[in-house]
Every structure is written in structure tokens, then in C-alpha cells.
C-alpha positions in Angstrom: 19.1 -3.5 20.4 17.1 -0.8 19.1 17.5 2.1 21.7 17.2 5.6 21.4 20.1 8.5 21.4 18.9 9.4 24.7 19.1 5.9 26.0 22.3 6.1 24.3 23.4 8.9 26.7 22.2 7.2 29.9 24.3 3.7 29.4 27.5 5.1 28.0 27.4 7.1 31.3 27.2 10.5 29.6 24.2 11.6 31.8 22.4 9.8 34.9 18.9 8.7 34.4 17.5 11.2 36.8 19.2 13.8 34.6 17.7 12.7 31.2 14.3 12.6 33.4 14.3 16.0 34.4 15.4 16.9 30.7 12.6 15.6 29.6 9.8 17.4 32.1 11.3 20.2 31.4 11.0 20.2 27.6 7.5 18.7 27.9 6.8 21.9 30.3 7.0 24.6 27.5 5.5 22.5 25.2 2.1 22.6 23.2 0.2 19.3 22.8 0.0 17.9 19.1 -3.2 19.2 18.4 -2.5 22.6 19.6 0.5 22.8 17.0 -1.6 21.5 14.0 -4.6 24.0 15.2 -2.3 26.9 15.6 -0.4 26.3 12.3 -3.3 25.9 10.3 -2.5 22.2 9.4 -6.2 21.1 10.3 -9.4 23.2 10.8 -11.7 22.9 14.4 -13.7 21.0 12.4 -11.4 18.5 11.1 -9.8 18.3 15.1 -13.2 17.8 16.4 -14.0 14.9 14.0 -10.2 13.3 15.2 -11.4 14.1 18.6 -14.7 12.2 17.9 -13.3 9.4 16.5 -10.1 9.1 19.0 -13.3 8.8 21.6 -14.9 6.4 20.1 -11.9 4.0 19.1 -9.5 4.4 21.9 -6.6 5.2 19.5 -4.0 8.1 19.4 -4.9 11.1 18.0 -2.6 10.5 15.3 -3.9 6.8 14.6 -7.2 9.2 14.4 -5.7 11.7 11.8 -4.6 8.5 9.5 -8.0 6.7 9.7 -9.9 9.8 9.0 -7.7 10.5 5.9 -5.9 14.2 7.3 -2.6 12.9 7.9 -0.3 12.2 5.1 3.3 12.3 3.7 2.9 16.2 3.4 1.4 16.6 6.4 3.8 14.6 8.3 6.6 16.5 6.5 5.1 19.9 7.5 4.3 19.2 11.0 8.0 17.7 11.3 8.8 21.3 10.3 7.0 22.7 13.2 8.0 20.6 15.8 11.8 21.2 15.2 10.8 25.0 15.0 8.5 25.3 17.7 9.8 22.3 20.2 12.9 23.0 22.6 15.5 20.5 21.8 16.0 18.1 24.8 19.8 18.5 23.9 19.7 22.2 24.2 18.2 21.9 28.0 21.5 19.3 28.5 24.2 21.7 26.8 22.4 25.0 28.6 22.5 23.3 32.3 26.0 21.9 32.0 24.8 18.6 32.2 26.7 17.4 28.9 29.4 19.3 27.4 29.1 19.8 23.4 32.2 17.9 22.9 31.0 14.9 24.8 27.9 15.2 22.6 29.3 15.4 19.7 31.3 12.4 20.4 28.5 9.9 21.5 26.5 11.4 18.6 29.5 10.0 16.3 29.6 6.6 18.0 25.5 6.0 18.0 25.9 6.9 13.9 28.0 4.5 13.6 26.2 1.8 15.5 23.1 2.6 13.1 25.3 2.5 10.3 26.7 -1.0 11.8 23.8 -2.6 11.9 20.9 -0.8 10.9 18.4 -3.4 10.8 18.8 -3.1 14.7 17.0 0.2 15.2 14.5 -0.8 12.5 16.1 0.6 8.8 15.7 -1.5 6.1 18.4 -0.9 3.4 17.3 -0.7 -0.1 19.4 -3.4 -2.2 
């Protein structure tokens, strides 16, 4: 039953799938690809992109799966890039609230009840609890 909040959204009827679509092109719109944030926050050098581009060629895998095999991305970097992303990346839920589309209320609300689910059963959306 693992879905995501957004999924969440579309089956308690909070917003149509044609809405959470056009969400979602819209954020992807303004935003820079992956590599362009780690070039243009100094996480990696050219030369360290261009050897994830090589290998990412070579082996058909993500450019992350690339980063990981070629030793650039760990916990740190993970953590620092997450910093980047929330800084630097529109919120999906931002373009909702701003277009009317969702009120903050009803948000708010469905945020609460999708906690809870997780909290329910969190094994379901893939956390393993520490005994």
C-alpha cells in the first residue's frame, strides 16, 4: 500500500489526477536537472560530472547509480544536495495552494491523516522500526 502523499491527494478526492499532472509539469518547468544543481552548487567538479557522465554511458544506469559506483555520492553529499533541492526546487504543494487548487486547510488535514497511516503501519511505505 505504499503510495505517495500526492497519490494520497488524488484518491481521497482532494485534487483530480489531471490537476496533480499539471502540478507536476509545472514544477518540472522551472526546474534545473540534477546535475546542473550539483555543478552549480559546487558539490561535484566538471571533471567529476564528466566521469558520471562516462560511466552513466557506458552502464545504462541513473546518474545517481553513476555518482554511488564512482564513489562521489555519500551520506554528506546526499544530505547537502537535499538542502539544495528544498531551497532551490518549487514545492509541488506551493503551485496547488497558489492556484486554488487545494486549500491550506484541506492540506493540512490529509497531511494529518497520511501521518497517521505511516505511523499505522509503517512497514507499508517501506520504514523499518528500530526495536
Amino acid at each position: 500500500m505504499k503510495i505517495s502523499f500526492c497519490e494520497f491527494l488524488v484518491e481521497s478526492g482532494i485534487v483530480t489526477p489531471e490537476i496533480m499532472v499539471q502540478a507536476f509539469i509545472q514544477q518540472s518547468k522551472g526546474n534545473k536537472s540534477l546535475p546542473r544543481l550539483i555543478k552549480d552548487n559546487n558539490l561535484l567538479t566538471t571533471d567529476q560530472i564528466l566521469a558520471v557522465y562516462e560511466h552513466q554511458t557506458s552502464e545504462h544506469c541513473s546518474f545517481e547509480k553513476s555518482c554511488q559506483v564512482l564513489g562521489y555520492w555519500s551520506e554528506e553529499f546526499s544530505l547537502q544536495l537535499d538542502g539544495i533541492i528544498k531551497d532551490q526546487v518549487p514545492s509541488i504543494f506551493l503551485y496547488l495552494l497558489k492556484n486554488q487548487h487545494v486549500t491550506f486547510t484541506d492540506l493540512t488535514v490529509k497531511l494529518d491523516e497520511y501521518v497517521a497511516m505511516v505511523i499505522e503501519s509503517p512497514s507499508d511505505f517501506g520504514i523499518e522500526i528500530a526495536a
